[in-house]
N, C-alpha and C positions, 0 to 999 in steps of 0.2 A: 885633491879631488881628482881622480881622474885620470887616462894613461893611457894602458899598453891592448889597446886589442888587437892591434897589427900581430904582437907576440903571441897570441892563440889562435891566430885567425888568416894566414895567408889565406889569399883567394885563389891561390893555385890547383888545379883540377891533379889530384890524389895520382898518383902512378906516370905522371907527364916526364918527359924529361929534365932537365935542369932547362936549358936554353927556354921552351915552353913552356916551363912556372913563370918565367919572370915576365913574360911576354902577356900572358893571360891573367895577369893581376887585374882586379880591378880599381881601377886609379879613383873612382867617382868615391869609392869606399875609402882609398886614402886621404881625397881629401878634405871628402869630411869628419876624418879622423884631424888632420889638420886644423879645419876651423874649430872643433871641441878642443883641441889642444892651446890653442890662441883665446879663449873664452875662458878654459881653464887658468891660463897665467894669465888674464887680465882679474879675475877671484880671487889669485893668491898675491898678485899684488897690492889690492883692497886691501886684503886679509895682515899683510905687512904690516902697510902703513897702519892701519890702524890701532894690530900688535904693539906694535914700536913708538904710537903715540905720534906720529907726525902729523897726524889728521883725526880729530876726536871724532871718530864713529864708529860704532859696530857693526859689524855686517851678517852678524848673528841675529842681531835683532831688529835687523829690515827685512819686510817681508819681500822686497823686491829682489835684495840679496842674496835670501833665503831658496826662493823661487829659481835663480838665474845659478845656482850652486847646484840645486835637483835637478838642472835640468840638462845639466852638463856631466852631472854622473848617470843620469838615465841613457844620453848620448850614444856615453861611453858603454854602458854595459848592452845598450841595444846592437851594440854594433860586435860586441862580443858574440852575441847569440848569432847573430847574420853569418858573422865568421865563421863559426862552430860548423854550421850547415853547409858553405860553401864550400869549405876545406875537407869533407868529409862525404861531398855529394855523389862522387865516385870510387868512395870507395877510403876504411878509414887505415893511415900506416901509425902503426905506433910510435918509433921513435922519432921521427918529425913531431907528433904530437907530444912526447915525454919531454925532450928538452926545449918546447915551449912552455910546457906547465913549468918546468926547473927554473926556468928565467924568470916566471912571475913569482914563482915560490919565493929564491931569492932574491928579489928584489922587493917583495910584500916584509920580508926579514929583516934587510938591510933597514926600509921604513922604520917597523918595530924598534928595531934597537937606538938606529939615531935618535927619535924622538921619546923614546925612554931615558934616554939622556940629555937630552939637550931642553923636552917639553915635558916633564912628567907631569904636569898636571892636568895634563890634557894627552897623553900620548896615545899614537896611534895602535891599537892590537889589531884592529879588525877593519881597515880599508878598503880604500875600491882595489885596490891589486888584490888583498887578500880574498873581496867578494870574487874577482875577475878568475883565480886560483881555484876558488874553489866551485865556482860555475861553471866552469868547465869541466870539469869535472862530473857532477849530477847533470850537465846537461844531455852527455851523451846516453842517459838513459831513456831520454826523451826525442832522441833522434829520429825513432821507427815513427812517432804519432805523426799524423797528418796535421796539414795547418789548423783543422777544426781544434782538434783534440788542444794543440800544443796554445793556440789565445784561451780556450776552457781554460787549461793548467794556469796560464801566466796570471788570467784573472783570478783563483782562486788562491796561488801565493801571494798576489799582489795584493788579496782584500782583506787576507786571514789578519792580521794585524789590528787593521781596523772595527774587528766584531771580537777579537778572542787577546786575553794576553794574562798571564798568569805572574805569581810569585815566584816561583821554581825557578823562572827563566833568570832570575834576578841575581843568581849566585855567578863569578865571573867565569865558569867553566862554561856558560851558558850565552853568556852576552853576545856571541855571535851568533844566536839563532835571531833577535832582534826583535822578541815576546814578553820581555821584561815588560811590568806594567810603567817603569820611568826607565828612559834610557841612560846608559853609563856615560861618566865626561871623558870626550872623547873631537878631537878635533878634525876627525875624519871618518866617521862609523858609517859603514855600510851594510848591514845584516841580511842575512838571508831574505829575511819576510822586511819588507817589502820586493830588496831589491833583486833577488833572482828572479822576479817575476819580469822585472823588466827584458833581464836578457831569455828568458821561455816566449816573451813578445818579436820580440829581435828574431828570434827560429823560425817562428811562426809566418814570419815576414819574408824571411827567407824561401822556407820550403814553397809558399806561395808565390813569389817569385821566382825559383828556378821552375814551376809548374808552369809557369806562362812566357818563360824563356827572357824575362826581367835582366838574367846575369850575364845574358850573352848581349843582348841588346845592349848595357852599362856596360861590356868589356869592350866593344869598337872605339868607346869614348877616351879620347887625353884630351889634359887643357893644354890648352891653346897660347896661355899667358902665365909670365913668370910668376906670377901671385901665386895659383894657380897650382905650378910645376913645383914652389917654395912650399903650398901648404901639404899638397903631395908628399914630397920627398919627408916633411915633418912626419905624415900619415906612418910612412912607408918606415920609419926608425919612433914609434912613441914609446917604445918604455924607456929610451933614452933619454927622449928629450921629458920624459916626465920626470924621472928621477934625476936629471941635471937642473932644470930649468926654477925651482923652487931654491935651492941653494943660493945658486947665482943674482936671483932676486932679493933674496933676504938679505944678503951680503952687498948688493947693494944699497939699497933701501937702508940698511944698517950705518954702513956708510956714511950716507946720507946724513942720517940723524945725529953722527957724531961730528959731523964738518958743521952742520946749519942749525943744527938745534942737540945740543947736548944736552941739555936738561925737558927737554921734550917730552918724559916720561912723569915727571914727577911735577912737572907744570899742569899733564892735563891730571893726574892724580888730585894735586890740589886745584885744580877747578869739580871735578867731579866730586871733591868730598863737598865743598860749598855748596855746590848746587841741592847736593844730598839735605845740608843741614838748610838752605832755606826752603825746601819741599815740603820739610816739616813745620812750619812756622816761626824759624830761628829769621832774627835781623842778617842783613848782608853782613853788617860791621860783624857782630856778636862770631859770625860764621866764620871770616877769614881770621879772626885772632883761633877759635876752636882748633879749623884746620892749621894753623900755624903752629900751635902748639903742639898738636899729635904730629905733627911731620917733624917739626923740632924735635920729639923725643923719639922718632924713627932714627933720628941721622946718630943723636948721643946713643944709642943703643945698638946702632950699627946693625938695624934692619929694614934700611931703603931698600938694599940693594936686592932682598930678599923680599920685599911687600913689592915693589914693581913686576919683578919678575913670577910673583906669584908661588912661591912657593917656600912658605914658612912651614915649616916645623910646629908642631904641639906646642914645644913650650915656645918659641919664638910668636905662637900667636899669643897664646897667653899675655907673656910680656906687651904685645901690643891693646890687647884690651885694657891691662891697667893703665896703658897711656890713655888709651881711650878713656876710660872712668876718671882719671885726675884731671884730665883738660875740660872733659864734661862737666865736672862741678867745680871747676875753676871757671870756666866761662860763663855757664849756666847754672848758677847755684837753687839747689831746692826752694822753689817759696811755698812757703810757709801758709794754707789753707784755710787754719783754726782758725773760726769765726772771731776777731775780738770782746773779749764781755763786754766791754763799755760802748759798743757800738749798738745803735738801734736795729732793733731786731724786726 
């Protein structure tokens, strides 16, 4: 989730010299780019562990988790938009502007293909970098409106969603417009509609702000304290530290699970099938011989390694439904309904 809007967005006044770009930053904007980037890796550490089964919860399907993920991609892309206007307020240069788009291009890339390889069941096409890429882009068409006009706009991409969503959208040449009436799996999808309304909000914010001189006011400001200066300096380098800092995590966290819990994956697997089968009114006992059995015929079939990690093949499911079917009428055999004739009626 979450990243680079230092990359689109210096706060440096257009046409300044080098020494006075750096000087006229504004630091209050990096650092709260900083504390989204710290909120960000506290998400995808969750997100880990819970991948990785060292902690049985999802964080897909809490809504607090849900909420503190939206809210850290809104963050992000609001601070997009701020940028946009800032960097642009005197006036716009292009090649400053082209080889920031280039760095979110590729590194929105870079995302794509790692996790086309390493997650495809879930992998990333359509990102917050690749929203970030490409909201910058439409956003400069929106630069001329006034704060009125540009919250109108933000509100109206940000609602269209929630009134309009078609079939059409649903073919993958389209999944990043984000109209689809179910969205694609996707472990990081940030579409257009909703989420370029956020950074159209971000603008709006802005140009109202430079209107009442908000950016010069927030330029006199440094922190004061190493926290502070540490979330800053974060602010001031986040496509880096976006695109390094989820690695280095998983890889520890990985780690982790193979020093202290190697079997950690297939432990909470088989807790989670039990729990599955007493939801339905199957006995405790009756449940852990079931799950034993179909985990048993995962390991002789040489599809653990392939059911944990989520990504079986056609026929490698197949092969596991009939596990499934022979442990289920092995454990739980049909009975048998037909009224007795000799019993009273």
């Amino acid at each position: 989730m979450n990243e680079a809007a230092a990359a689109l967005g210096a706060e440096a006044r257009p046409g300044a010299p080098v020494t006075a770009t750096r000087s006229s930053r504004i630091a209050a904007l990096d650092v709260a780019r900083g504390v989204a980037l710290v909120c960000m890796a506290i998400f995808h550490g969750a997100w880990d562990v819970a991948f990785l089964q060292l902690v049985r919860f999802d964080p897909g399907a809490s809504i607090g988790w849900i909420v503190f993920a939206r809210a850290i991609a809104g963050s992000f892309l609001m601070l997009v938009g701020i940028s946009l206007v800032l960097a642009t307020r005197n006036g716009f240069r292009l090649r400053p502007y082209l080889k920031r788009l280039a760095m979110i291009v590729a590194a929105a890339a870079l995302v794509s293909v790692a996790t086309y390889f390493v997650l495809p069941e879930g992998w990333i096409f359509f990102g917050i970098l690749h929203q970030i890429a490409l909201a910058s882009v439409l956003g400069l068409a929106f630069l001329r409106l006034p704060p009125r006009g540009l919250f109108l706009a933000a509100v109206a991409v940000f609602a269209l969603p929630f009134f309009f969503r078609d079939a059409v959208f649903s073919h993958p040449s389209l999944w990043w417009v984000g109209l689809a009436p179910k969205p694609p799996a996707s472990f990081d999808y940030v579409p257009v509609f909703p989420w370029f309304g956020v950074v159209l909000f971000g603008m709006a914010v802005a140009k109202l702000g430079v209107a009442l001189g908000w950016d010069e006011r927030l330029a006199r400001w440094q922190p004061r304290f190493a926290p502070g200066r540490w979330l800053a300096f974060g602010g001031r380098h986040s496509l880096a530290v976006y695109l390094i800092h989820q690695p280095l995590l998983y890889a520890f966290f990985f780690g982790l699970a193979a020093v202290f819990a190697p079997n950690a994956a297939e432990n909470a697997a088989r807790a989670d099938c039990a729990e599955r089968c007493v939801a339905v009114g199957k006995s405790a006992a009756d449940c852990q011989t079931y799950c034993g059995c179909v985990f048993g015929d995962l390991k002789e079939k040489q599809l653990m390694a392939s059911f944990l990690a989520r990504t079986l093949n056609e026929d490698q499911t197949l092969r596991l439904q009939e596990s499934i079917a022979v442990c289920s009428a092995t454990v739980f055999p049909p009975v048998d309904e037909t009224p007795d004739a000799a019993s009273p009626q």
